[in-house]
Every structure is written in structure tokens, then in C-alpha cells.
N, C-alpha and C positions, 0 to 999 in steps of 0.2 A: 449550717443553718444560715438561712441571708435574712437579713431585719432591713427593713425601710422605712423611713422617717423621717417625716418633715421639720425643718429649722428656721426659725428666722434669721435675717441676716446677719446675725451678730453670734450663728452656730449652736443656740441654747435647742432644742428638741421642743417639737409644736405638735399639738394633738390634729388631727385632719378637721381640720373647719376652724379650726380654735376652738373650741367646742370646751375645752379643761384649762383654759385661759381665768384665774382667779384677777378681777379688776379692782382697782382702786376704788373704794367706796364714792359716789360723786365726783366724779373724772370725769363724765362724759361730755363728750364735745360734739355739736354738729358740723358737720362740713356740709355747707350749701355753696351750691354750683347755683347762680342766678342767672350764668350764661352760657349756653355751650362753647367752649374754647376757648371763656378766661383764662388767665393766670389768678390763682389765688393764691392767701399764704394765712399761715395758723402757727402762733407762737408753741413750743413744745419746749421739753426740755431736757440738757445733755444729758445722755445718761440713762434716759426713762425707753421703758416699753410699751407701746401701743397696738391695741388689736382696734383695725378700722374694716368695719362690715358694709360694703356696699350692697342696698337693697335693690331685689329683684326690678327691672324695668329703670334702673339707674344709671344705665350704660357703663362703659369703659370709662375709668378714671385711672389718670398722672399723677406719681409723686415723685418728689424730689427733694434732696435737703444740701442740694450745691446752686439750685438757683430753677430761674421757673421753666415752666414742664413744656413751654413753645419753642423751647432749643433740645433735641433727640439729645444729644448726651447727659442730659440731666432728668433724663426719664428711669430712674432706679428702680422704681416699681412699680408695676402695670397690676390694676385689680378689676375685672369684671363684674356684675351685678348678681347678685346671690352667693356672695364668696365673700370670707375675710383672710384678712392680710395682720402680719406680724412684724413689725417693723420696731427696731431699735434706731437710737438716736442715739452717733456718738458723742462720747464730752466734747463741747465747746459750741456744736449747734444748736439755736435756737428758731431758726425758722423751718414749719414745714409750707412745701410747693406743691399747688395743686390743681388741678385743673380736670374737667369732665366733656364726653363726647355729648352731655344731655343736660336738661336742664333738672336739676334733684339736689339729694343730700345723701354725705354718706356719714356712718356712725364713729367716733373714736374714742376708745377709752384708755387711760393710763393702766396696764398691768402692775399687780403685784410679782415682778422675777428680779 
């Protein structure tokens, strides 16, 4: 029998959408893009799990937790509009890097894992 299953990047198993993602009671954070093709940045913290839902009509959005999303090597993970994303946060970082193809916001909450 073959199983398939989605992970964040830290190898813990993700429901398809995040959809069984249990969040942190008042965690939520917005991410506003005011410009297409800023650099933005969003305090986070080591150690924590975040599920970030970009809404439909939100374009392509950049993160990155080595430095901002206008340099390709620091583009860790690419999220489309109507998709969420699982992302951990090793110990010792504190900033998240962001930036959008569009002018929007996208959602992010701290997990309970």
C-alpha cells in the first residue's frame, strides 16, 4: 500500500489545505502587501508553527526567514492565492520575509504542534 502526505517543512504531516491545522486561540496576523514587489518583514517566533492562507485574487506571494524575498535564494516558500502554507520557524529566527506579486493580504496564524 503507498500513502501520500503532505509535510511542512520541519517533516511533522499536514492535512491537504491545512484544513486539521488546530491554531493558537488569537494568533492571528495579517500580512498586507501595500505594494507589489516590496520587501516586507513580520516578527515570528523560533520554534513556532504557522499556517498563512493566501486569499483567492491575492497573487503569488514570497517568504523567506534568511533575508528578503528580492534576492532568489531566499525565496523558501512560494504560495499562491486560494492555498495555505505550513511553515515552521527554526529556533533562533525571528524575522519572517515577505513580499507579493499584488497589492493584498495574506492570513497567518500560530499553530498549536
Amino acid at each position: 500500500m503507498r500513502e501520500t502526505c503532505l509535510s511542512d517543512n520541519f517533516g511533522n504531516r499536514a492535512a491537504p489545505g491545512a484544513i486539521n491545522c488546530d491554531p493558537v486561540l488569537g494568533s492571528g496576523i495579517e500580512l498586507a502587501a501595500a505594494e507589489a514587489g516590496a520587501d516586507y518583514e513580520q516578527t515570528v517566533v523560533g520554534g513556532a508553527t504557522y499556517a498563512i492562507t493566501i486569499p483567492i485574487d491575492d497573487g503569488t506571494w514570497l517568504f523567506s526567514l534568511t533575508g528578503v524575498t528580492s534576492t532568489a535564494a531566499n525565496r523558501e516558500w512560494i504560495a499562491v492565492e486560494g492555498t495555505t502554507i505550513i511553515l515552521h520557524v527554526p529556533p533562533g529566527y525571528t524575522t519572517l520575509y515577505y513580499e507579493s506579486d499584488t497589492i493584498g493580504s495574506a492570513h497567518m496564524r500560530k499553530l498549536n504542534i
